[in-house]
C-alpha atoms as a printed R data frame, in Angstrom:
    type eleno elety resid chain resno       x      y       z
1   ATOM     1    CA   UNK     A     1   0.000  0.000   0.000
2   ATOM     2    CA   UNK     A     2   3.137  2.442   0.807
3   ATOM     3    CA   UNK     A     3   3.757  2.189  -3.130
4   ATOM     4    CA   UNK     A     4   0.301  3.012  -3.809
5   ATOM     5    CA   UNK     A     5   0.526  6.448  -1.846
6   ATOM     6    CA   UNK     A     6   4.303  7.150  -3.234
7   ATOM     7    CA   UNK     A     7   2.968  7.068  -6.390
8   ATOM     8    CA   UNK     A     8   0.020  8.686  -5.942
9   ATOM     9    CA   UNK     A     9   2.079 11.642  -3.931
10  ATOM    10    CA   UNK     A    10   4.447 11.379  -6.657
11  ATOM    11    CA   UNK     A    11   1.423 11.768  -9.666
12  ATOM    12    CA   UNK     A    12   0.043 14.852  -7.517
13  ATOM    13    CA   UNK     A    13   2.906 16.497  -7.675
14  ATOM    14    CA   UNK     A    14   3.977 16.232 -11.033
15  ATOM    15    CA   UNK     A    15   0.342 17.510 -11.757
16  ATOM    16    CA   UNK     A    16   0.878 20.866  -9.251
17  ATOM    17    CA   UNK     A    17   4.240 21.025 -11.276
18  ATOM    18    CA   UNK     A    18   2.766 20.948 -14.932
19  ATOM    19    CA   UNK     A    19  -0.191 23.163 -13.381
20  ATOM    20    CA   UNK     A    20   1.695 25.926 -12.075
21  ATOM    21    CA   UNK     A    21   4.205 26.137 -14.710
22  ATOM    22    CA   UNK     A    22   1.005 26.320 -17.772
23  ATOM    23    CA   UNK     A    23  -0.898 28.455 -15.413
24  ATOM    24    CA   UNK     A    24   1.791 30.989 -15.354
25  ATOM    25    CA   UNK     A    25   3.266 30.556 -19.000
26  ATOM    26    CA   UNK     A    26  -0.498 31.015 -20.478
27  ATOM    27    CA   UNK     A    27  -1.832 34.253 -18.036
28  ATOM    28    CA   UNK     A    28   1.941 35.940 -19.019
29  ATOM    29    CA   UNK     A    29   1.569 35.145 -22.857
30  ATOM    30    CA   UNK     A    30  -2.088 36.168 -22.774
31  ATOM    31    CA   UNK     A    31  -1.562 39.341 -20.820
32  ATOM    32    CA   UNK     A    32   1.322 40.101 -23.122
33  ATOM    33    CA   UNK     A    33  -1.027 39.202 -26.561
34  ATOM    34    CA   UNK     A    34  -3.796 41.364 -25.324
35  ATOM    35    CA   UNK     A    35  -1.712 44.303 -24.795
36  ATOM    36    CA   UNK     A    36  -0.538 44.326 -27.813
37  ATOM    37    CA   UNK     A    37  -3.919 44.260 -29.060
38  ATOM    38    CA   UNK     A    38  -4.834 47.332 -26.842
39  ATOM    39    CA   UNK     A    39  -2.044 49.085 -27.408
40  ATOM    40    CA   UNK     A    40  -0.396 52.240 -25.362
41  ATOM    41    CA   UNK     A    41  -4.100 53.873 -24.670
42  ATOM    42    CA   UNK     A    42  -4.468 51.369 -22.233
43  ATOM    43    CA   UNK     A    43  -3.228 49.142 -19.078
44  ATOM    44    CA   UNK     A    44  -4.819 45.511 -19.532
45  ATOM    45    CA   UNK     A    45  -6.402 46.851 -15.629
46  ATOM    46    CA   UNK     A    46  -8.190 49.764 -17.369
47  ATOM    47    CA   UNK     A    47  -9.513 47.399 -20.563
48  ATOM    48    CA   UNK     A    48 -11.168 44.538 -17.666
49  ATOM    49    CA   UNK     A    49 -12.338 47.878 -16.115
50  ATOM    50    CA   UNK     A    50 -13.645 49.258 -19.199
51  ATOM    51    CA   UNK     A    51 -15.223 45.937 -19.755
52  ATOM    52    CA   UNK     A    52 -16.966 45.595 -16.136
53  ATOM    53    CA   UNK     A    53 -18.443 48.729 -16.520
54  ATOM    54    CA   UNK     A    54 -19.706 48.497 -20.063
55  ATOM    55    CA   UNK     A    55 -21.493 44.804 -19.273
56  ATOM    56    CA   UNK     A    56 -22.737 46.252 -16.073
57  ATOM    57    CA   UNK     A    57 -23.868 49.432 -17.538
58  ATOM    58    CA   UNK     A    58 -22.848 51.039 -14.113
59  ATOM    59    CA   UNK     A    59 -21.096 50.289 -10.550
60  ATOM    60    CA   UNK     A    60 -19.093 52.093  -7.733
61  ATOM    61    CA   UNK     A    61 -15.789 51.924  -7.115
62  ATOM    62    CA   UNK     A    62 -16.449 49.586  -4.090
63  ATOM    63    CA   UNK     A    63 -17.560 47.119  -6.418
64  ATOM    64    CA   UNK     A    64 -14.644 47.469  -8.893
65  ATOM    65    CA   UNK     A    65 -12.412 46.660  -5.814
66  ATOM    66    CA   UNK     A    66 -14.795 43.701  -4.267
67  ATOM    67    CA   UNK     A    67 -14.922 42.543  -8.564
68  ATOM    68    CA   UNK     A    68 -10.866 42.527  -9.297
69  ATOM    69    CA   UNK     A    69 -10.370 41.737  -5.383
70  ATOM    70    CA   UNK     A    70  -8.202 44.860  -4.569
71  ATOM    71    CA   UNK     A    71  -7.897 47.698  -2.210
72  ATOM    72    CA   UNK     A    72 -10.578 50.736  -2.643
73  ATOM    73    CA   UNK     A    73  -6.888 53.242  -2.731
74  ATOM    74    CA   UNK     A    74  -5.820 51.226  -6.092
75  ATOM    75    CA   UNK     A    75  -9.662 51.274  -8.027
76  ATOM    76    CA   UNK     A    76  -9.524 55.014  -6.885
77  ATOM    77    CA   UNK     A    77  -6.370 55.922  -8.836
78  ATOM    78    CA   UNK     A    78  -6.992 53.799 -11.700
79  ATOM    79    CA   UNK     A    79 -10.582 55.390 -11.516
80  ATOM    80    CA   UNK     A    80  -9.305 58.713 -11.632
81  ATOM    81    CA   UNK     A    81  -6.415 58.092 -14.512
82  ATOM    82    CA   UNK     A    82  -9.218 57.256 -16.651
83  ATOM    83    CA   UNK     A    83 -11.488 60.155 -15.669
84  ATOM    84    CA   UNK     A    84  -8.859 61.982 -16.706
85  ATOM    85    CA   UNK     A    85  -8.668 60.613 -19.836
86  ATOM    86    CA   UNK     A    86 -12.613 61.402 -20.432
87  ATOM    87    CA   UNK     A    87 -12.831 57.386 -20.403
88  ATOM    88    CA   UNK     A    88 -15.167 57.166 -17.492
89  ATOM    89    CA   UNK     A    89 -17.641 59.082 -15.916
90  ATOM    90    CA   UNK     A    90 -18.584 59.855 -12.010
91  ATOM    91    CA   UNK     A    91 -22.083 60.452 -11.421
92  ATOM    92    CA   UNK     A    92 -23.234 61.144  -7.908
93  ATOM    93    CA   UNK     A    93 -26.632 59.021  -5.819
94  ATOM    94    CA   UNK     A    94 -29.151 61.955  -5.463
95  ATOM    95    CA   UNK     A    95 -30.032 60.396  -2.426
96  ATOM    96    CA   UNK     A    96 -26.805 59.510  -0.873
97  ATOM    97    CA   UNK     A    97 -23.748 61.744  -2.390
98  ATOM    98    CA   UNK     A    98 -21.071 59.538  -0.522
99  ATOM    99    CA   UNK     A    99 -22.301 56.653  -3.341
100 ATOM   100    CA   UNK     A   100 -20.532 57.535  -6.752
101 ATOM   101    CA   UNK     A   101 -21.359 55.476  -9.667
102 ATOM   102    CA   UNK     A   102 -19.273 55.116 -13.145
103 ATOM   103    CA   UNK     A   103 -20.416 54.661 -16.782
104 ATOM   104    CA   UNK     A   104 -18.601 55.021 -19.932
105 ATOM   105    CA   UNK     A   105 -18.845 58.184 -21.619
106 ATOM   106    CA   UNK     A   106 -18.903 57.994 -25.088
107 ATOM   107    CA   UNK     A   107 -15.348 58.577 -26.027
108 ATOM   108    CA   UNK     A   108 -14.324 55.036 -23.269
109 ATOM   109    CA   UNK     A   109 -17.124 53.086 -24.975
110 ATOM   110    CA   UNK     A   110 -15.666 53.414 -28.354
111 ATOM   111    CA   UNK     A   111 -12.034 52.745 -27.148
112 ATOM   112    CA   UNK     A   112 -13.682 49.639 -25.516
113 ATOM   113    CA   UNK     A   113 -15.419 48.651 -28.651
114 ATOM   114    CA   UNK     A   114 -12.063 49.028 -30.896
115 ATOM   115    CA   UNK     A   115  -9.884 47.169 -27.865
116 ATOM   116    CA   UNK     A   116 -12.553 44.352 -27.716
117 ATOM   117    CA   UNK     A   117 -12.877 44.116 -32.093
118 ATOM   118    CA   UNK     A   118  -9.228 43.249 -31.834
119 ATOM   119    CA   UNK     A   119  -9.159 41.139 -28.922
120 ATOM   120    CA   UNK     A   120 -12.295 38.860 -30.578
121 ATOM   121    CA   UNK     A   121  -9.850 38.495 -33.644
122 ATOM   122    CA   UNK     A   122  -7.162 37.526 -31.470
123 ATOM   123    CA   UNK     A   123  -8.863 34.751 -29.222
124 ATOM   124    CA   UNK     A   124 -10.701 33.602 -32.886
125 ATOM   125    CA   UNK     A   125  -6.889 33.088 -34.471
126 ATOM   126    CA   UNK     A   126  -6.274 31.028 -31.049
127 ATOM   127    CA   UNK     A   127  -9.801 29.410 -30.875
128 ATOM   128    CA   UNK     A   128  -9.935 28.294 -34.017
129 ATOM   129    CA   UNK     A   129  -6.851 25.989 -33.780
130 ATOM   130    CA   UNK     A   130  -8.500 23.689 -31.895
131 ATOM   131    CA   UNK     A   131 -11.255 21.179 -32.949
132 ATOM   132    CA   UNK     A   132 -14.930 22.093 -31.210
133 ATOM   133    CA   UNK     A   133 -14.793 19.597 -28.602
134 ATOM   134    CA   UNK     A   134 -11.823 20.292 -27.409
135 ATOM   135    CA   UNK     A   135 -12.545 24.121 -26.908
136 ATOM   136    CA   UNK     A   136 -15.754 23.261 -25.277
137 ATOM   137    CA   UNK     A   137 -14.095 20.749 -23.280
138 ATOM   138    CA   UNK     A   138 -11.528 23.473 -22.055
139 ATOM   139    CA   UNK     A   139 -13.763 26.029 -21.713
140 ATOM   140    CA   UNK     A   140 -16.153 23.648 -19.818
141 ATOM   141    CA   UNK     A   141 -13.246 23.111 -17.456
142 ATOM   142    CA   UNK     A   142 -11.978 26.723 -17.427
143 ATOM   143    CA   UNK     A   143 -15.195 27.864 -15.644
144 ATOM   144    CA   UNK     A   144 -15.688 24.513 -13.711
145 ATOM   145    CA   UNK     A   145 -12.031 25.700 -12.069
146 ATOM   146    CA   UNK     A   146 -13.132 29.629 -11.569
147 ATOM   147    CA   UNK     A   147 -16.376 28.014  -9.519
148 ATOM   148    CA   UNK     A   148 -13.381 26.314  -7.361
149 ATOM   149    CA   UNK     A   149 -11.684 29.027  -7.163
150 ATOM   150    CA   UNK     A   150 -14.385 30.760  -6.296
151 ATOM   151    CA   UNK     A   151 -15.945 28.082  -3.588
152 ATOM   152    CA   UNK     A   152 -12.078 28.268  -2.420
153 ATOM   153    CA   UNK     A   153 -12.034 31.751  -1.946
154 ATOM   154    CA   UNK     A   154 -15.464 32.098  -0.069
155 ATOM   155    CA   UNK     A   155 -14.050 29.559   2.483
156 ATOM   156    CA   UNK     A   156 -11.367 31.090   3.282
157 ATOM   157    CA   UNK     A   157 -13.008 34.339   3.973
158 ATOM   158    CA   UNK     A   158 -15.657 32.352   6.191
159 ATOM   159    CA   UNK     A   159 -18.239 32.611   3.894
């Protein structure tokens, strides 16, 4: 039975191994692809931003930060670098003016649209590479491990 478990330690391993080492060659090639695809007039941060906001219509800050699971202090400085660049807009709650809510003003919705247009042809040259199955097969898997992640997360915040 002690050969049983070596092995089996041994298998689990070489799986964290091939896992960590894919996980972190595919985000850094990704992240590097996109933002080439995005170009200088914007961070990858500010394009997911961009993207939040235009699928959500509107949100607050404290849900950007809850969202991309980062301090309030760094959504508040990207916030206000793309204010700035009339991407985004602040609107105050008439009934409570401590509650700010962004939308896209015109000018970030059709950077977005241009950013995403390139980014769809990108992912389609990748996509397309692989038979039907197998995409659905990965992507079945890809959001099967963001629910784990997910369920992980939760836990350890006592959720």
């Amino acid at each position: 039975m002690v050969v049983n478990k070596n092995l089996q330690d041994s298998l689990i391993q070489e799986l964290i191994n091939r896992y960590v080492t894919i996980s972190f060659q595919v985000h850094k090639k990704a992240e590097s692809l996109i933002k080439e695809q995005i170009g200088n007039d914007l961070t990858n941060d500010q394009h997911y931003i961009l993207r939040y906001i235009d699928q959500s219509e509107s949100c607050t800050p404290t849900e950007l930060a809850d969202v991309f699971e980062v301090n309030k202090s760094a959504i508040t400085a990207i916030v206000n670098r793309m204010a700035d660049k009339g991407l985004i807009e602040r609107t105050r709650d008439l009934n409570d003016r401590r509650v700010v809510y962004l939308t896209l003003t015109p000018e970030g919705k059709e950077l977005y649209q241009k950013a995403q247009e390139k980014i769809h042809l990108l992912v389609e040259s990748i996509i397309t590479q692989f038979e039907e199955p197998e995409i659905k097969a990965f992507i079945n898997t890809y959001e099967k491990l963001a629910k784990v992640l997910n369920n992980k997360k939760k836990e350890e915040l006592g959720e």
